[in-house]
Residue frames relative to the residue before (quaternion, step in Angstrom):
aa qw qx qy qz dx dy dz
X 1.0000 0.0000 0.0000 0.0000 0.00 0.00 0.00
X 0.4014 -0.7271 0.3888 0.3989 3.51 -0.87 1.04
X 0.4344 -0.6348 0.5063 0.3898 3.45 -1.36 0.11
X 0.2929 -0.7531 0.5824 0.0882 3.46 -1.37 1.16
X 0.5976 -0.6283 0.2396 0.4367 3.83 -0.94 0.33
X 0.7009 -0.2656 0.2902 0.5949 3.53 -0.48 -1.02
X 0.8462 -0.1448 -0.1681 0.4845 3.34 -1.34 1.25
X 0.4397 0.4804 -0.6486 0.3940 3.18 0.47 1.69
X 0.1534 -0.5984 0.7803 0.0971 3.09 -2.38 0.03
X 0.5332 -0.5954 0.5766 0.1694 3.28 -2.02 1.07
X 0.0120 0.9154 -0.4006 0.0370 3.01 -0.84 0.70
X 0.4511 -0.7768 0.2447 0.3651 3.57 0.67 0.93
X 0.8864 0.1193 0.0304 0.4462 3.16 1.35 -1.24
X 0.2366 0.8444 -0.4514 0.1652 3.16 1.14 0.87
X 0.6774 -0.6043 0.3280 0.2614 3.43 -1.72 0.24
X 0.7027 -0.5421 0.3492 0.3007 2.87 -1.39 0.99
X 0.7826 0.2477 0.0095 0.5710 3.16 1.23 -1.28
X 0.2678 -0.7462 0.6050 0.0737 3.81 0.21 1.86
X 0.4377 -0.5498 0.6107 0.3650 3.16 -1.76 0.13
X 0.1897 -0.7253 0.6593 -0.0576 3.39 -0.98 1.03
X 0.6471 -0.4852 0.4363 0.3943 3.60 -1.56 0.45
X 0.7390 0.4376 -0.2867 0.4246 4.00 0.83 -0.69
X 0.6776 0.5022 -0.1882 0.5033 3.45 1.18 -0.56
X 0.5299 0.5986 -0.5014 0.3307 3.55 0.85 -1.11
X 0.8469 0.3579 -0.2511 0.3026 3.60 -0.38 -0.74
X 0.3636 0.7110 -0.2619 0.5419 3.40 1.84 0.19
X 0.0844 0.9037 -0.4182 0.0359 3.71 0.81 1.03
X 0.8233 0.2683 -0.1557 0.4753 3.50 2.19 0.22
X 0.2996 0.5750 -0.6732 0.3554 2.91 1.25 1.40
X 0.5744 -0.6009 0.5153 0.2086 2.25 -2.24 1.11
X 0.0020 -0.8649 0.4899 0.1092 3.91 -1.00 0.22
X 0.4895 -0.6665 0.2950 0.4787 4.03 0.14 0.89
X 0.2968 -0.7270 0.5561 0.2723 3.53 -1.08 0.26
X 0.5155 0.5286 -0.5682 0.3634 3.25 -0.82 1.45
X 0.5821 -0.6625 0.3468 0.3193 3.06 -1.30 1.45
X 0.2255 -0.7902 0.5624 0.0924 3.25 -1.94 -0.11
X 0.4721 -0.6856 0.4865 0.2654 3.47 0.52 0.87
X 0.6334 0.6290 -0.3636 0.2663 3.99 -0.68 0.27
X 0.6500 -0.3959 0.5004 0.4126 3.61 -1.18 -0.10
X 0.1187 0.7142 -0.6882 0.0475 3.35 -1.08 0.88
X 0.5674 -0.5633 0.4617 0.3842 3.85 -1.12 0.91
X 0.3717 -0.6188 0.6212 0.3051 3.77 -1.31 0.65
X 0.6026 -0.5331 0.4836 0.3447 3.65 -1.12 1.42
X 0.6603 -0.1874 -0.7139 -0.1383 1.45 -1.94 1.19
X 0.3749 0.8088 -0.3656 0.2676 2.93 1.82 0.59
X 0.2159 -0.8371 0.4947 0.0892 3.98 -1.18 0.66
X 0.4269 -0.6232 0.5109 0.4102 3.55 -0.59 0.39
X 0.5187 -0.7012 0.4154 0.2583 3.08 -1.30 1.48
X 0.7948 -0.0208 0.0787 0.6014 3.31 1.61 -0.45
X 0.7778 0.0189 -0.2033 0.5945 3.77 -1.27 1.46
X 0.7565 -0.4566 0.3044 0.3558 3.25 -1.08 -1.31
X 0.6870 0.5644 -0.1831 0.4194 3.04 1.55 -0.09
X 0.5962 0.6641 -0.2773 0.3558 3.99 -0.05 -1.08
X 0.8059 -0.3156 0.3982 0.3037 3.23 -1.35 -0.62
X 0.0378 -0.9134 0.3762 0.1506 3.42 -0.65 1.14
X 0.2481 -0.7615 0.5822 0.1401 3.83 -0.55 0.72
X 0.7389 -0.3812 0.4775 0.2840 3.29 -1.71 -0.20
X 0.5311 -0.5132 0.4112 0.5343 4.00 -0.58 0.27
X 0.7929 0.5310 -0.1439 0.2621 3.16 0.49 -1.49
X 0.4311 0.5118 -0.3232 0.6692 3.36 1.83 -0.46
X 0.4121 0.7047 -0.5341 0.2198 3.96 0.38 -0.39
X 0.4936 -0.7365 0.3209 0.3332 4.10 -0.50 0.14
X 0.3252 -0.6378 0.4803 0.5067 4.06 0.49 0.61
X 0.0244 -0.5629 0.8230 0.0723 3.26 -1.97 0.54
X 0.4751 -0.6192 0.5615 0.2749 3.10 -1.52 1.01
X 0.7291 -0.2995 0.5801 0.2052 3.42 -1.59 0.57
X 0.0683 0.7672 -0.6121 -0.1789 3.35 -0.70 0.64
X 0.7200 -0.6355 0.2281 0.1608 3.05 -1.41 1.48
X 0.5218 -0.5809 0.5048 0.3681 3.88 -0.12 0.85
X 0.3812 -0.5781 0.6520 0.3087 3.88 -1.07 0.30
X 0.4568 -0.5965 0.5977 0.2799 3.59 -1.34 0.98
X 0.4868 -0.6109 0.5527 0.2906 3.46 -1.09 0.32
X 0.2890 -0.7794 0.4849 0.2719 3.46 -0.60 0.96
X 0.5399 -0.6878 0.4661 0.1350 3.37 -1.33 0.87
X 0.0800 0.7546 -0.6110 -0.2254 3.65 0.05 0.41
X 0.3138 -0.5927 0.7155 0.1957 3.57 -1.34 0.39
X 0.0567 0.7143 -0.6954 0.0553 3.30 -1.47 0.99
X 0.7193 -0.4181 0.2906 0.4726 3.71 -1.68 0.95
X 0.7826 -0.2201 0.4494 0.3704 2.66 -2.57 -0.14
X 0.9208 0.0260 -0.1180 0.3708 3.39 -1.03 0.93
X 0.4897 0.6024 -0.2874 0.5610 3.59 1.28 0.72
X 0.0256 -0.6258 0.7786 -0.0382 3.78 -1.33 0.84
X 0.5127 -0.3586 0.7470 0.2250 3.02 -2.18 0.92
X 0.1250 -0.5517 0.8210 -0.0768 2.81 -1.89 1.83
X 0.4386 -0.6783 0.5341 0.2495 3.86 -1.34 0.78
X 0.7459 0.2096 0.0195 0.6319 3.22 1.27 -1.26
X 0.1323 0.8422 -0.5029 0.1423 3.34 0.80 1.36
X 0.4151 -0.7163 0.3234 0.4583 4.35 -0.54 0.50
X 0.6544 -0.4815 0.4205 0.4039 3.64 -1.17 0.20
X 0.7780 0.2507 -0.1325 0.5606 3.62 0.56 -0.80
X 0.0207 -0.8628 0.4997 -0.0734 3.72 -0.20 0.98
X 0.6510 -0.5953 0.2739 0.3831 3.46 -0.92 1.16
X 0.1478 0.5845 -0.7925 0.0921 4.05 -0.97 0.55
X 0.7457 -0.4254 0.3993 0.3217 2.61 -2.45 0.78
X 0.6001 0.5883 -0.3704 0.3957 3.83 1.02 -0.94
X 0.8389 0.2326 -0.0976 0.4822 4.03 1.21 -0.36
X 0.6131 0.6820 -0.3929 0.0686 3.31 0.97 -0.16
X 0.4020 0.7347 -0.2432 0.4893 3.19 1.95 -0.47
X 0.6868 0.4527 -0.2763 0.4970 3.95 1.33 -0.73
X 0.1582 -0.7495 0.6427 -0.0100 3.64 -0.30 1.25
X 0.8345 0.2527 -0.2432 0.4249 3.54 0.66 -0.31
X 0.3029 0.6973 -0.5937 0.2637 3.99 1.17 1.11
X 0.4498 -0.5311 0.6698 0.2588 3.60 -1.59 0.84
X 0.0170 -0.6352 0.7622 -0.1233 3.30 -1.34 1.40
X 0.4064 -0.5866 0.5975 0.3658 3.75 -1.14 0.72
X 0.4265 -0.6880 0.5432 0.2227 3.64 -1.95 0.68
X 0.4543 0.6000 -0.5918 0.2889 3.50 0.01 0.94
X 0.7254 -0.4732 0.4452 0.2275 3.26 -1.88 0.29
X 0.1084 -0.8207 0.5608 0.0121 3.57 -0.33 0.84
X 0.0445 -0.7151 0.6585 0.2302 4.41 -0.23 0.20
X 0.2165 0.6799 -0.6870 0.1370 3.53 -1.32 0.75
X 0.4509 -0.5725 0.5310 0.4324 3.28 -1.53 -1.01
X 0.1038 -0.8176 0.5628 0.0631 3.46 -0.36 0.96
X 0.6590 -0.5304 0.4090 0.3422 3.72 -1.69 0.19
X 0.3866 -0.5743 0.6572 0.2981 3.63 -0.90 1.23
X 0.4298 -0.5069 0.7155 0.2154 3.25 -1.98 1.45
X 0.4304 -0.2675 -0.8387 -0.1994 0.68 -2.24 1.17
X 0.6065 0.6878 -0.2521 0.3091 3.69 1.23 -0.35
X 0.4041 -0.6891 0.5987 0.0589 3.40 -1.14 1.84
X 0.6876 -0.4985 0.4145 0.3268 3.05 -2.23 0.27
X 0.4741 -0.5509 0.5500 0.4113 3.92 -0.73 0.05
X 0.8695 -0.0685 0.0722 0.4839 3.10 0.39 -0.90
X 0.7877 0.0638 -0.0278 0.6121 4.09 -1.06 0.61
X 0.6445 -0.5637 0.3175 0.4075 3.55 -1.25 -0.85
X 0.6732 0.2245 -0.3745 0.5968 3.85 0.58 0.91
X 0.3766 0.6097 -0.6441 0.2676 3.39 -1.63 0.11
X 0.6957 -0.4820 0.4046 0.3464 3.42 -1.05 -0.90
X 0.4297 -0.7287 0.4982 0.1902 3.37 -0.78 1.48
X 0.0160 -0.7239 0.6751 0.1415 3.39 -1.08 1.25
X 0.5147 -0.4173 0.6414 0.3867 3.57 -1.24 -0.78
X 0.8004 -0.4375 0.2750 0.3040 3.65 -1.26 1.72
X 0.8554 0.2893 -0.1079 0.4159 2.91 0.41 -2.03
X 0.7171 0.4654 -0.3283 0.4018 3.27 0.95 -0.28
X 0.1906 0.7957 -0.4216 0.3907 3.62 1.16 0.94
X 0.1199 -0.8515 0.4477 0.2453 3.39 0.05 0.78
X 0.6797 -0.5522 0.2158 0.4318 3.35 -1.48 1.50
X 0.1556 -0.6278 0.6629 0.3771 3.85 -1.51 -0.55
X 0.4281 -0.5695 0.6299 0.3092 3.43 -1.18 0.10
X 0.4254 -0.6197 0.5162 0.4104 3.70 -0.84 0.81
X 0.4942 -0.6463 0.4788 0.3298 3.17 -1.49 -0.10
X 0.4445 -0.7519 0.4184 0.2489 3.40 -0.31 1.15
X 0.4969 -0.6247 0.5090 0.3222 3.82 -1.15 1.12
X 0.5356 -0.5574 0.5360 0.3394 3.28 -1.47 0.65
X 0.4710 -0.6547 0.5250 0.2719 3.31 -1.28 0.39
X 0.3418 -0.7463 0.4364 0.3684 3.65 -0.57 0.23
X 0.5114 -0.5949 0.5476 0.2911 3.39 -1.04 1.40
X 0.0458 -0.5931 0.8036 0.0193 3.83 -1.08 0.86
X 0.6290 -0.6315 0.4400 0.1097 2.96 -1.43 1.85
X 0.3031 -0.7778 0.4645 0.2955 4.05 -0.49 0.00
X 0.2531 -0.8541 0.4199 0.1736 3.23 -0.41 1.05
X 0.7097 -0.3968 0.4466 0.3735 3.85 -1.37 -0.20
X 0.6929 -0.5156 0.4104 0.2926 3.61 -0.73 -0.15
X 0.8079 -0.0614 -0.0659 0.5824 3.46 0.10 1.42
X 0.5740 0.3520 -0.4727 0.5685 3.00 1.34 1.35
X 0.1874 -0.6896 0.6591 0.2344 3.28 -1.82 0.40
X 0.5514 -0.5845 0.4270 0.4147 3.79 -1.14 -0.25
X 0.0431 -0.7706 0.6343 0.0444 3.63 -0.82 0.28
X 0.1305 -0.7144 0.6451 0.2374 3.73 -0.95 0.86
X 0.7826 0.2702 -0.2621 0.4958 3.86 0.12 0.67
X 0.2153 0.7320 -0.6044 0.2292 3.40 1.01 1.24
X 0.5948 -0.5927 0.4516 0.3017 3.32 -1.56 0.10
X 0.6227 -0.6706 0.3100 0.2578 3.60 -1.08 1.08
X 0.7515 0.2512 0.0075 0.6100 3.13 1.51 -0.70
X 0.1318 -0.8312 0.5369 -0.0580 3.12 0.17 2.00
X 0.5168 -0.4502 0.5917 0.4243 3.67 -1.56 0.17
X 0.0510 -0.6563 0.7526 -0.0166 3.21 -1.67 1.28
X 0.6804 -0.3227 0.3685 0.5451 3.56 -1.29 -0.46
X 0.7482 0.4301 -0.3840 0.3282 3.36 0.12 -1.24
X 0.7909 0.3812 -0.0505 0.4761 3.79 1.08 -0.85
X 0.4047 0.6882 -0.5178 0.3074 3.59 1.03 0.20
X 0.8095 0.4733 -0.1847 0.2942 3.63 0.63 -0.34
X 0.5900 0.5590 -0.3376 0.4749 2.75 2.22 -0.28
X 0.6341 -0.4692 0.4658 0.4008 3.60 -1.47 -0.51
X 0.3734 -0.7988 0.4655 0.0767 3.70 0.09 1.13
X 0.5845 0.7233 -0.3665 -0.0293 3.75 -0.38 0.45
X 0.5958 -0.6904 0.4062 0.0577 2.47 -1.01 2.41
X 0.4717 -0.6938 0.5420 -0.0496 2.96 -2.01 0.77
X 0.8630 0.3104 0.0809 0.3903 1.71 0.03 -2.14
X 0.5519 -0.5730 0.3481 0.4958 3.81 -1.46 0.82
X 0.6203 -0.4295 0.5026 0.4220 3.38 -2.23 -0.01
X 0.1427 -0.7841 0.6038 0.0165 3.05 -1.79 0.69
X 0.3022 -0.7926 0.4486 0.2814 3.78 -0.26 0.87
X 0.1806 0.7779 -0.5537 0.2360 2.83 -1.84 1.07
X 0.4761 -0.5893 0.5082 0.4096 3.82 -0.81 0.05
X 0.1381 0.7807 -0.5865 0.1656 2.70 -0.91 1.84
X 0.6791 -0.4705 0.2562 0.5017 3.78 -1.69 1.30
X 0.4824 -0.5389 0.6128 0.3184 3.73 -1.92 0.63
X 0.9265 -0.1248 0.3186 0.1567 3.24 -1.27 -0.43
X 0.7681 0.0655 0.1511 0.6188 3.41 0.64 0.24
X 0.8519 0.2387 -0.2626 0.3852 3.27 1.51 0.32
X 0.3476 -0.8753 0.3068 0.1373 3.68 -0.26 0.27
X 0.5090 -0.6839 0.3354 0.4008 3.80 -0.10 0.71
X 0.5169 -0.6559 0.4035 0.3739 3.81 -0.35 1.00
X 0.7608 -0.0709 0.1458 0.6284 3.65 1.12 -0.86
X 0.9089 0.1773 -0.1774 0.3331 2.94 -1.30 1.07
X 0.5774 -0.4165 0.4744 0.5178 3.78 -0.56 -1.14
X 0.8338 0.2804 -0.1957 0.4334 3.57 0.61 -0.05
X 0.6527 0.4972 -0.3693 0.4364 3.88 -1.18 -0.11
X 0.8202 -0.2062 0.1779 0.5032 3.19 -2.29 -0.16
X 0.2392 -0.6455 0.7017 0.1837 3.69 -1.45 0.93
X 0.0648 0.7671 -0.6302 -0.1014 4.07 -0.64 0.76
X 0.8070 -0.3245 0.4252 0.2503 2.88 -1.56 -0.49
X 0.4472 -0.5646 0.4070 0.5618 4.13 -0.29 0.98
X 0.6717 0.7012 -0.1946 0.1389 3.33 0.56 -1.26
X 0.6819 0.1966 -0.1364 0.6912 3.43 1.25 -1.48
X 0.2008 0.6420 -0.6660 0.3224 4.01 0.60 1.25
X 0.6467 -0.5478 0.4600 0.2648 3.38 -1.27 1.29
X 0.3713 -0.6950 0.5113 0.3429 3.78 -1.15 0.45
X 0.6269 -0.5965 0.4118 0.2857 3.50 -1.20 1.34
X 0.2198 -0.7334 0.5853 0.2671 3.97 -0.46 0.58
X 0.7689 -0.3741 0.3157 0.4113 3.42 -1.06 0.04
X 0.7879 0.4596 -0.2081 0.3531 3.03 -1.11 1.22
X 0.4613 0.5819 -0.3543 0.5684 3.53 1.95 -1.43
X 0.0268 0.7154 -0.6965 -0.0474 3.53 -1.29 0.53
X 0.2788 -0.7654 0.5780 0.0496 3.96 -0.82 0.91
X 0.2408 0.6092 -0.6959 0.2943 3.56 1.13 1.26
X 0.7279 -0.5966 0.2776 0.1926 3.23 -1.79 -0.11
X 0.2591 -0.8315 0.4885 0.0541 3.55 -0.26 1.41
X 0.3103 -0.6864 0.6576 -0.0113 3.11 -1.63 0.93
X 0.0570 0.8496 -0.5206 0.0631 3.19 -0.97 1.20
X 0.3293 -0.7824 0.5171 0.1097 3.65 -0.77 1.33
């Protein structure tokens, strides 16, 4: 039988897991079951440490301090503000508080957030005001619509007609099809020297027809 040190014994089948000064008071750790062949301390005696060394009494064991709980960290936040753990992603400001029906995502946010009744001034940090004391916005004013500039003796129209009076056709019976289309078109009382575009004159100072122009009635698709 091997020889073992001082207040030991051999033991054919001893545990994996001796009592030991760190374990001894550990009545549920778990420890495999199968022997081990080895020196083990004679009860009530414990290794002072692992599985091996010198054995003492529990009570002869060495004090070990407790380790110390972590302090909870403190967050400090501004004038009128507390740290929330599970604070929302989209937080009241003067720029939303009036919207009861904005889509915010649903998860937990930690920050410092505004003590109620009082919102952010602006986005989500800065300085908590009170609702009313939000300062005012001015709406934003609608763009005006840019109106195109036209030529002389013309004006713009978005639903003019496809088939304006020109010289060659002022006299005839126009009939149009086709849809309206916007553009700079002749005023009143005047007519596009040619075509759908250019100088817009008078019926009057319209070029004379050369032989042949005829002002029966035309049809356009």
């Amino acid at each position: 039988e091997p020889k073992c040190p001082k207040n030991q014994e051999w033991s054919e089948c001893g545990t994996a897991c001796p009592n030991n000064c760190e374990n001894v008071g550990n009545k549920n750790r778990i420890c495999p079951k199968y022997c081990k062949g080895g020196c083990v301390c004679r009860e009530p005696l414990v290794f002072q440490s692992g599985s091996s060394g010198p054995c003492v009494l529990p009570e002869d064991c060495p004090k070990t301090d407790p380790v110390p709980s972590p302090k909870p960290t403190v967050h400090k936040c501004p004038k009128n503000q507390e740290w929330s753990e599970c604070g929302t992603a989209c937080p009241d400001n003067c720029e939303n508080v009036g919207n009861k029906n904005r889509i915010c995502p649903q998860y937990c946010k930690g920050g410092c957030v505004c003590r109620e009744p009082l919102v952010f001034q602006s986005g989500s940090s800065g300085p908590c005001v009170l609702p009313k004391d939000c300062p005012k916005i001015d709406p934003i004013p609608s763009p005006k619509p840019t109106v195109p500039k036209c030529p002389k003796n013309q004006h713009w129209d978005d639903r003019g007609t496809a088939c304006p009076k020109n010289c060659q056709n002022k006299d005839a019976l126009i009939k149009c099809t086709a849809d309206t289309v916007a553009g700079c078109f002749c005023n009143e009382g005047h007519v596009f020297q040619s075509g759908d575009s250019g100088p817009c004159v008078l019926p009057k100072d319209c070029p004379k027809p050369t032989y042949g122009e005829s002002s029966e009635e035309q049809s356009f698709t």
